[in-house]
C-alpha positions in Angstrom: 0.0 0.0 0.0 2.6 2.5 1.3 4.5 1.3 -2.4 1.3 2.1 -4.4 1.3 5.8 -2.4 4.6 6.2 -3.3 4.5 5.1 -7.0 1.2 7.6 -7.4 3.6 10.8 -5.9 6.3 10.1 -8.1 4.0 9.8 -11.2 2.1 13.4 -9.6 5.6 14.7 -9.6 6.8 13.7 -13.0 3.7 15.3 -14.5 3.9 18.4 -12.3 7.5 18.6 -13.4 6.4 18.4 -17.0 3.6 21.2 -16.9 6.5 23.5 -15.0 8.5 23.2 -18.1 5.6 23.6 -20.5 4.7 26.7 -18.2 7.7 27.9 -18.0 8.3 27.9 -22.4 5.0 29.8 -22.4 5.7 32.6 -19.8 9.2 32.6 -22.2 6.9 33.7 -25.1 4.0 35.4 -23.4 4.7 39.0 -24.0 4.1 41.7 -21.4 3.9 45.5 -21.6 3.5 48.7 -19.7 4.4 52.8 -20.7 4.5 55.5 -18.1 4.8 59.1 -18.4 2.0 59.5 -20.8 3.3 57.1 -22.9 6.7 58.7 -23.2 8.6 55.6 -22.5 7.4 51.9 -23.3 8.8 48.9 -22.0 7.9 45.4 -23.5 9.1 41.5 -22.0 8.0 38.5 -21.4 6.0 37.2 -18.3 9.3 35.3 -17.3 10.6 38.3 -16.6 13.1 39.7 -19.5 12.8 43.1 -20.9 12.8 43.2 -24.6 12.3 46.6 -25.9 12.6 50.4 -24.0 11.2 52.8 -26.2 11.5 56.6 -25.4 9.5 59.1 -26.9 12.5 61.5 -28.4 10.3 64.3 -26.7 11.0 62.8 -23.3 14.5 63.9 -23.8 15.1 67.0 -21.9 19.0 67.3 -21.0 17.6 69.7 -18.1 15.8 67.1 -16.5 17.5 63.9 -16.6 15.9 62.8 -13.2 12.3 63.3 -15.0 13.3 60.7 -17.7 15.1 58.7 -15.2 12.0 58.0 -13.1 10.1 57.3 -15.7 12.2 54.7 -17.3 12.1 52.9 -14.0 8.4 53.4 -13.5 7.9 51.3 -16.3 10.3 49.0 -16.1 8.6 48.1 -13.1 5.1 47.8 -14.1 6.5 46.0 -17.0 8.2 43.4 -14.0 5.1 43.3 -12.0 2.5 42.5 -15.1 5.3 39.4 -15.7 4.7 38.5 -12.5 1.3 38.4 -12.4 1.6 36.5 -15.6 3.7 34.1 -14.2 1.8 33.8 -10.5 -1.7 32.9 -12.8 0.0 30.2 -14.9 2.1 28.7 -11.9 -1.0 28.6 -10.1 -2.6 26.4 -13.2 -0.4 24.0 -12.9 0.1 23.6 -9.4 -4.4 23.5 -8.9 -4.0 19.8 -10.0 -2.0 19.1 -7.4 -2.6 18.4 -3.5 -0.3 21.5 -2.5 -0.3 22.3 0.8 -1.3 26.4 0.7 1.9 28.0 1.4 1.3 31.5 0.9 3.5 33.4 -1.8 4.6 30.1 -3.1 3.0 30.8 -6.6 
């Protein structure tokens, strides 16, 4: 009996193992976006966390206010980040609903 339990977890495992990777190409390819500054800078990535593309609006560049621009950048790197999480959190959680998880807060 005990065997049979542990023969059914390992199987439970290999599976969960093999939707992680599948989950894990997907968030690779899934693009994610965000702009700030009234759309005077754009970042793009993926929802596995990679930046692919900053765009600046050339208007955004003021050589008198380098901290404006600055900011800004960083404000939407960061929403960029935080939609890849999110991304990520939604899909991890997918996978891992199958599954008799304990709940572990913050694990996905």
């Amino acid at each position: 009996m005990i065997d049979m339990d542990m023969q059914q977890m390992m199987r439970q495992a290999q599976k969960m193992q093999q939707e992680l990777a599948k989950t894990q190409e997907k968030l690779s390819q899934t693009e994610v976006s965000a702009s700030a500054g009234g759309g005077m800078v754009k970042v793009a990535g993926t929802a596995d966390g990679k930046i692919t593309s900053i765009t600046i609006d050339p208007e955004a560049l003021d050589p008198e206010d380098v901290d404006l621009l600055q900011d800004t950048i960083l404000a939407a790197v960061n929403e960029c980040l935080d939609s890849a999480q999110d991304v990520a959190n939604q899909q991890m959680r997918g996978v891992a609903g199958g599954m008799n998880l304990p709940n572990i807060p913050g694990l996905f």
